[in-house]
Every structure is written in C-alpha cells, then in structure tokens.
C-alpha positions in Angstrom: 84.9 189.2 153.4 87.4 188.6 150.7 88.3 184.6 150.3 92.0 185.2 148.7 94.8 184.3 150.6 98.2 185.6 150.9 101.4 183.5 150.8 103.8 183.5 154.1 106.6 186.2 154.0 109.0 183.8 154.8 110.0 182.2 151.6 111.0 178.4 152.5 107.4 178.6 153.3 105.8 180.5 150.8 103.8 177.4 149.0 102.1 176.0 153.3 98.2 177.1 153.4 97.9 179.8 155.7 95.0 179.1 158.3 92.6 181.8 159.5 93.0 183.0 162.9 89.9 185.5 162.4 87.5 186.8 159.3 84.8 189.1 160.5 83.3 192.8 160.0 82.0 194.8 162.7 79.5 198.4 161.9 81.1 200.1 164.1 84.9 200.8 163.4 87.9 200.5 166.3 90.5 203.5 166.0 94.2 203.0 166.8 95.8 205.5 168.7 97.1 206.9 165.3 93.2 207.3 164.6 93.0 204.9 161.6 89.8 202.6 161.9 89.4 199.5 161.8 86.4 197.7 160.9 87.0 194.5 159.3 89.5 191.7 160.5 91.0 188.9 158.5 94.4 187.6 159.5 95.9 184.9 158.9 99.0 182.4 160.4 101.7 180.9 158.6 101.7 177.2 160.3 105.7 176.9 159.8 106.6 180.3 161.7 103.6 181.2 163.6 103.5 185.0 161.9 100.0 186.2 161.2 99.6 188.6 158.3 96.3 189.7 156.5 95.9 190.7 152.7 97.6 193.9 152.4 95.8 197.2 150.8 97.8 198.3 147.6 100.8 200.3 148.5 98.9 203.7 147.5 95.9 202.8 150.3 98.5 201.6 152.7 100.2 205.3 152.4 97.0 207.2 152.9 96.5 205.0 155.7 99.7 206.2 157.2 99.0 210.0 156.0 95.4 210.0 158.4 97.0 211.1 161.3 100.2 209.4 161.8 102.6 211.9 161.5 100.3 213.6 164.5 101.3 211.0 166.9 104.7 210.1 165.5 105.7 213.9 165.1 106.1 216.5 168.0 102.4 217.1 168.8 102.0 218.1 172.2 105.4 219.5 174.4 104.2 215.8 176.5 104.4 213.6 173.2 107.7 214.9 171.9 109.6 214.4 175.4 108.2 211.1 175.1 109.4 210.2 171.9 112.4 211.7 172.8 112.9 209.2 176.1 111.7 206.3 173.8 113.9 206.9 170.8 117.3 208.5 172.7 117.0 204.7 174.4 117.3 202.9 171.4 120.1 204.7 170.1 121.7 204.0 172.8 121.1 200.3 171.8 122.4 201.0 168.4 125.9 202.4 170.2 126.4 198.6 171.6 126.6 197.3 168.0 128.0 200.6 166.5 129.9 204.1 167.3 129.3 206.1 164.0 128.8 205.3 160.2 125.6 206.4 157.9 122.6 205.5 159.5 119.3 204.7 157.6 116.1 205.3 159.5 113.3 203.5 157.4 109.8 204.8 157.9 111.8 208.2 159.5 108.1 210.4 159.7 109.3 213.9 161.1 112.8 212.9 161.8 113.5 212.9 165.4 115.4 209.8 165.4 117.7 210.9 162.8 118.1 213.8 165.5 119.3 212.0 167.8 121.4 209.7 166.0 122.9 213.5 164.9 123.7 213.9 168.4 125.1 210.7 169.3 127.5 211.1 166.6 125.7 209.3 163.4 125.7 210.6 160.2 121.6 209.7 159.6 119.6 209.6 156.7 116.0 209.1 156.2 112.8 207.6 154.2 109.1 207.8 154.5 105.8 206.8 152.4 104.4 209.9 153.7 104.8 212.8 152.1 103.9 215.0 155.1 107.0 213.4 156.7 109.3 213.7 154.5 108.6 217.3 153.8 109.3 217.6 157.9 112.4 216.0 158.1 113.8 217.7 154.8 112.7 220.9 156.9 115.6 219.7 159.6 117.8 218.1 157.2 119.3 218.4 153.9 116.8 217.3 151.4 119.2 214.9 149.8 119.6 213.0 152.7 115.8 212.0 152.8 113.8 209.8 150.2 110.1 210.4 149.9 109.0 206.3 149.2 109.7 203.1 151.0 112.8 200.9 150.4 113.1 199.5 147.6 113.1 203.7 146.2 115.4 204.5 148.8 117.8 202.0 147.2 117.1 203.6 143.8 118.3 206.8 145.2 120.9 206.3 147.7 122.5 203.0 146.2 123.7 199.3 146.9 125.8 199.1 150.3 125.9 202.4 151.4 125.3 202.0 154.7 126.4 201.5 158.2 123.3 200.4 159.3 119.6 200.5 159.4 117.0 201.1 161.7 113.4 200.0 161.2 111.7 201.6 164.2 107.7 199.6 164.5 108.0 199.7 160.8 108.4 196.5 159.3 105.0 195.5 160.4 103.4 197.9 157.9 105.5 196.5 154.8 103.3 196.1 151.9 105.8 192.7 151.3 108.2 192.2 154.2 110.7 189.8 152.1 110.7 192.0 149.2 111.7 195.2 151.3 114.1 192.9 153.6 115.9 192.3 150.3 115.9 195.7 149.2 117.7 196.7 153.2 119.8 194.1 152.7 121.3 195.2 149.5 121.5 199.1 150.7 124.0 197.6 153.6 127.6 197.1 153.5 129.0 194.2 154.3 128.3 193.1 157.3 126.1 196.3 158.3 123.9 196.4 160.5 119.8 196.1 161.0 118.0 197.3 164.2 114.6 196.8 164.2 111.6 196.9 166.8 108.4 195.6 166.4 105.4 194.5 168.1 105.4 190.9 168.9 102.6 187.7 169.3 104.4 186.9 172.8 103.0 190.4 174.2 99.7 189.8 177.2 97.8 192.1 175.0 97.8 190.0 172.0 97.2 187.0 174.3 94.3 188.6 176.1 92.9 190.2 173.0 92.7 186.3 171.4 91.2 184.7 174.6 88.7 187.5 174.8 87.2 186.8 172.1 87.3 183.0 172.2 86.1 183.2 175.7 83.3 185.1 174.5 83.0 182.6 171.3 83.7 185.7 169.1 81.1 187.9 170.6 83.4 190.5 172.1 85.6 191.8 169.1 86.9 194.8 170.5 90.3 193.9 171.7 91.0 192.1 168.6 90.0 195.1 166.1 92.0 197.3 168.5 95.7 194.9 168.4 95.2 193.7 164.9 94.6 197.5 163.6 94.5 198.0 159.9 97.7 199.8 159.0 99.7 196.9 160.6 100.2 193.9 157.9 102.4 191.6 159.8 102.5 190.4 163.3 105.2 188.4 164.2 106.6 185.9 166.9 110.4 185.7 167.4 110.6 182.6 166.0 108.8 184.0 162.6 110.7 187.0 162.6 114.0 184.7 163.0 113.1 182.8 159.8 111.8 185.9 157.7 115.6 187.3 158.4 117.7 184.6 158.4 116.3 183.5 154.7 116.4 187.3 153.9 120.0 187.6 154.1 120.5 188.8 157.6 122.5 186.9 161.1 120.3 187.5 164.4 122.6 188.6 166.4 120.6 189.6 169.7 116.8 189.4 170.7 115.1 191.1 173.7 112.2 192.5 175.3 111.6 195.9 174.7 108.2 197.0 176.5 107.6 201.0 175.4 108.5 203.6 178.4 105.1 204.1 180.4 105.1 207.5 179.2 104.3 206.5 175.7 102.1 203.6 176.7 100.1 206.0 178.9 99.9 208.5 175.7 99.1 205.7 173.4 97.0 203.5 174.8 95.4 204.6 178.0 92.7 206.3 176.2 89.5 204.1 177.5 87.2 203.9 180.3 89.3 204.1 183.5 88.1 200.5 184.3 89.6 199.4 181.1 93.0 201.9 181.7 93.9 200.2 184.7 93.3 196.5 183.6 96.0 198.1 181.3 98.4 199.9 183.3 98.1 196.4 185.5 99.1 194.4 182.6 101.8 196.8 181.9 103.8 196.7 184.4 103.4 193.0 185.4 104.5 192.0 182.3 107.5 194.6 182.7 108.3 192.8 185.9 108.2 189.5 184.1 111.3 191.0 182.1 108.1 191.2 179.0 106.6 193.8 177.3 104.4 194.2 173.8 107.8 194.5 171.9 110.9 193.1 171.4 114.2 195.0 169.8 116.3 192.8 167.0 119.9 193.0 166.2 120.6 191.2 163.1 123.9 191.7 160.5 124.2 191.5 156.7 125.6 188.1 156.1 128.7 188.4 153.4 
C-alpha cells in the first residue's frame, strides 16, 4: 500500500498529520451496491474534525469509477427503483421548500435528472451537472441541453457563471469530491448572496459505520468485510457533523440546520439488503432501531452563502 498522505479538507487544519484508521488489501474485491469493487482500504482521520478521507484516484479514474454502473442504480432501472427514487428524492424537495419556494436550482452530481424533475414540479427552475457522461447525455434527453454541464463544479461555474443561483443541492455527492474545499469554493461562488446549499451525505455517527469498525477490531482485523463494504472506493470523504461543520463554515457557508436523514426502507431494502438473509435481517434490525432512535446512516445539511 501506498505510504503518501493527504492533507485534511478542512483548511485551518490542512498542516495536522492525519492518522490511519485502516491500510490493508484483500484478493478478493467487496462490491457496492453501485457494483464498483473494492479491494484495497486506506483511510485516514483528520485528528481536528474527526473526517476520514483516503488518497483520491485522479479525477479521470474517479469518473470511470462513477461510469461502472452508477447511472444503473441512480437512474430509472427497474419500475421498483425509479418509484423509489422518486419517494426518496420528492422528500427532500420538500426539505428544500422550508428554506426556499422557487429560484434556479443547481443539482450537482444530477446522473439522469430526476431530481431536477421534481424540483420542475414543485415549481424550481433546475439545472444540472455530472462527471458522467452517460448522465448527462440522459438528463439533456429531458431537459434543454443548456441547462446541464457535462464536468463537476468548478466547470459548471465556467459555464453557468459566478452567483447565479438560488440554491444548490449536493445529493450523496460531496463524498465523491476529488477535493471537497476546492469544489465548496467553486458552489460557493456560483451562489447569490446568501443562496442556498442542501446537501446529504453519509455520516461517521451511522450503526453501520460503527459496527463495520468494531467488527473488525473485535476480530483484530481478521474480518474486513464490513469495512471494504462502508468505506467503498468511489466514496473519498466520510464525514462526522462536526467535520462537515468546519469544512463549511471555513468554506464560506452558515449551517443553518442539521438532521438525521436515514434513507426510506424502500431504497435501503434495494440497496443494501443484498446478502445472506442472516446478514439482511441483522440489517433490516439495525435499520429501523436506529430510525426509532430518531438516527439513520445520513444526515441532511442546510447551510447559506455568507455575504
């Protein structure tokens, strides 16, 4: 395993040695339920903010990452998958209509555009970006072309321009950043004054982080499975609140709100509940405990462009 080391996203700690949480290979790859593999696992964690990060694969790998099946799962796929995206994603509009009643919306990371759909319907006037090129060529299918931007941020600011919009939404996206401060920077500028950011992300408070760490310390690293399964290869960052706090608040942006945002149990049960049914119901136990407990893997962020 490589011995470099990446700095901390967040920039007042950019010069603290990361420590590592876990550097090991395994022959046998783990696949995410996008069906990227993952064989090798070094992350580290910022001491300051508690984020864990690994070395990220050049911007070019990262994209062909996210072109090996993605757009399957994050697209329409199957009649089942598309009603549940449309459950998950016509609840977190409805989030953004707390903050926000219409303007020009930004999706970041947009794959086949159903959220932009929906923010149609709710009134929004939506625009999109993507790595992908598969993605992009979908949404500009359902949309105007000029109103999506095949690259990630810092080219949709290139092409759209400084404070243009209302707000942004970074839907499980800014844990595949290649540089999470650089492309916070980058949003930041393509907002008006005082617009606003919605993002959701998977966080280090979820039970299936926690129980993917004890497992393997339990085990004194013998079991690696859960690990190579939660820290899956196209995901770069993995924050706690309190890192996430930091990494935004020196990025330019007020918190506003932070909550809990567990997915619906349709798209858990399409996502994850793909093992042995042993192993499906220690999930689907897990689950909703941790919903009961007013948890859940994610959380849902709120944040505002400070003037």
């Amino acid at each position: 395993m490589t011995q470099a080391t990446p700095q901390s996203p967040v920039p007042s700690l950019c010069h603290v040695q990361p420590k590592v949480v876990y550097d090991f290979e395994t022959k046998t790859p783990v696949y995410s339920s996008c069906g990227v593999p993952t064989s090798s696992v070094q992350i580290f964690e910022c001491p300051g903010s508690g984020t864990r990060f690994r070395i990220p694969p050049s911007p070019k790998e990262l994209t062909q990452l996210h072109d090996q099946g993605y757009q399957k799962f994050y697209g329409e796929g199957t009649p089942e998958l598309a009603a549940a995206h449309s459950e998950k994603l016509a609840e977190r509009v409805g989030f953004l209509c707390q903050y926000l009643k219409e303007g020009r919306v930004l999706d970041v990371g947009c794959s086949t555009g159903l959220l932009m759909q929906e923010l149609t319907q709710m009134g929004f006037d939506p625009f999109g970006c993507d790595v992908s090129s598969e993605a992009c060529s979908s949404t500009s299918a359902r949309f105007n072309a000029e109103k999506v931007c095949h690259g990630n941020v810092v080219d949709a600011l290139h092409a759209f321009g400084k404070e243009t919009f209302d707000a942004i939404t970074l839907m499980d996206v800014i844990e595949h950043f290649h540089d999470a401060g650089a492309e916070l920077t980058a949003i930041r500028d393509l907002l008006k004054p005082e617009g606003l950011l919605f993002l959701r992300t998977p966080t280090l408070a979820s039970p299936f982080f926690h129980i993917a760490d004890w497992s393997y310390r339990l085990s004194a690293g013998y079991y690696k499975k859960a690990v190579q399964t939660i820290y899956h290869a196209e995901h770069i960052y993995f924050f706690s609140e309190k890192g996430l706090r930091m990494l935004l608040e020196e990025s330019g942006f007020e918190v506003l709100t932070v909550v809990a945002d567990p997915l619906p149990w349709r798209t858990f049960r399409l996502a994850e509940l793909n093992h042995s049914l042993p192993v499906n119901t220690a999930l689907a136990l897990v689950y909703f405990l941790s919903r009961a407990l007013g948890s859940g893997h994610g959380i849902k962020i709120m944040a505002r462009r400070k003037l």
